[in-house]
N, C-alpha and C positions, 0 to 999 in steps of 0.2 A: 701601253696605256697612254691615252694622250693627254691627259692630265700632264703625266710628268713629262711627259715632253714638253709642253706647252713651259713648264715650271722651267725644265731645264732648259729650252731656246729663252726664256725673259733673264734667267740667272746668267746665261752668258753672257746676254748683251749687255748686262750694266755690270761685268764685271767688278769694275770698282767701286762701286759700293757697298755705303757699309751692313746693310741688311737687304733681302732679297725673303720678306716674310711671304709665305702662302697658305692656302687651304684650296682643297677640293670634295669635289660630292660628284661622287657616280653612283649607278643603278636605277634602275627601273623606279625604287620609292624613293633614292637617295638612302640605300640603306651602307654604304664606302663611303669613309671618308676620313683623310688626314690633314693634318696641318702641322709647320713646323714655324718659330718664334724666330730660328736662322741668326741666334747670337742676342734675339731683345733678352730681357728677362722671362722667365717663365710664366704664361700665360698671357701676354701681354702685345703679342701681334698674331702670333696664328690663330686663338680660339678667338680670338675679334672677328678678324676675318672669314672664320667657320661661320659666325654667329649671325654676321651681317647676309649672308648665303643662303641659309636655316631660314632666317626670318623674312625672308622673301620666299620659300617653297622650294627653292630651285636645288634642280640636281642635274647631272650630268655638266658641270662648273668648274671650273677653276679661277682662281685670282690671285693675282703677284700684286706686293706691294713693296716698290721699291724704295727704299730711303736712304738718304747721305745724310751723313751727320754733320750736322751746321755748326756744333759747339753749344749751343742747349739743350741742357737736357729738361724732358720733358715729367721727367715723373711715372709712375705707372700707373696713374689713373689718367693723365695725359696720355700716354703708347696706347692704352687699350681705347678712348677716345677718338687718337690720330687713324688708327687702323683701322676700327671699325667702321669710322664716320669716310672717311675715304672710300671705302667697296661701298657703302651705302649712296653715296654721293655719284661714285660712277653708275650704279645702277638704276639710281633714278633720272640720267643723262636722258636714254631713252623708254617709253613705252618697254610694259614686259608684254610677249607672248606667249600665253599660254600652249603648249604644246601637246596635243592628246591623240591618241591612237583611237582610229574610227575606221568600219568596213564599209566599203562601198555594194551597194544593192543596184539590182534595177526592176522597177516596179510597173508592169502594164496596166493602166486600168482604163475602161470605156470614159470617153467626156463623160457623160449622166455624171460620173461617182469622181473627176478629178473632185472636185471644190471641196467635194469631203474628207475627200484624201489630203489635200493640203491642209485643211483644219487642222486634220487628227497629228500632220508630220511637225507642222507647227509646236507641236507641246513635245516634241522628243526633241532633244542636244544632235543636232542634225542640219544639214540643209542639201536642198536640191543642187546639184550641180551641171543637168543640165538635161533636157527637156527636148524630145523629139515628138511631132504631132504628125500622125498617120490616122489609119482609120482606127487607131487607139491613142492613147497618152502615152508615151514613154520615159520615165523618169528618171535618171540615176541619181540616187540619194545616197550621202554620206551621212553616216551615224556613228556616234560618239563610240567605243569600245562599250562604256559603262553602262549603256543606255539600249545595247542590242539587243539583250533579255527580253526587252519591256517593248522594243521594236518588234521584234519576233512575234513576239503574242496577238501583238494588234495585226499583224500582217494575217498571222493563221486564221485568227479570225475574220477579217474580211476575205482572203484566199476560200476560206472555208463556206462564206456564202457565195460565193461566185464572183467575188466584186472586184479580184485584181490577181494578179499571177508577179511573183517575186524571185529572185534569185540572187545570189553573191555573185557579184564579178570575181 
């Protein structure tokens, strides 16, 4: 799993230090996931770090959060503060992107019926990605996983008057 790899290439390298807290989230919905405090108090740096993870949506993650002890201590509503606000703060470093499973299609239609076909492609989790003009239109359209259903339909139905020819790449 690369999760614990990941945990275990950051725990080695700051060897001396004196906490080496993590959590991760794998699966498809994020439905795995552990965290360890690594010596804090109980609850007090791994389920921060879960939480900070959680409440951005993300899964397939991991986060190390390294700390050396300076000689203050911070308290446990401090730790669970330091921890969390830390994965939160590196997360919002950069832009998130969302990441989503989509099939690729390619869709023939005569010019007459492109303008309406891009209407109708316009309202589906989708975009064109790229476009060949012969003595048809030729599209290739990327669609959302979630939204293929609802693709499908409208396709059968135009397919079904005559008005475009479809296939999965």
């Amino acid at each position: 799993m690369e999760a614990k790899e990941f945990i275990s290439e950051i725990s080695m390298s700051h060897k001396q230090a004196t906490h080496n807290c993590w959590a991760y989230i794998v699966g498809e919905k994020g439905e795995i996931f552990h965290f360890s405090d690594h010596g804090e108090p109980p609850g007090t740096a791994g389920k921060p770090i879960l939480n900070a993870l959680q409440s951005h949506d993300m899964t397939n993650i991991s986060a190390v959060v390294t700390r050396y002890f300076g000689g203050v201590k911070l308290g446990i509503r401090g730790l669970i503060n330091a921890y969390n606000g830390t994965v939160n703060k590196t997360i919002e470093l950069e832009k998130l992107i969302k990441l989503v499973k989509t099939k690729e299609v390619k869709i023939e239609t005569p010019y007459s019926f492109n303008d309406t076909l891009i209407h109708y492609l316009g309202k589906i989790h989708g975009k064109i990605i790229k476009t060949i003009y012969t003595d048809v239109v030729n599209h290739v359209f990327e669609v959302e996983e979630q939204d293929y259903p609802a693709f499908v339909s409208l396709m059968n139905e135009f397919n079904g008057n005559g008005k475009i020819k479809f296939t999965e790449s």
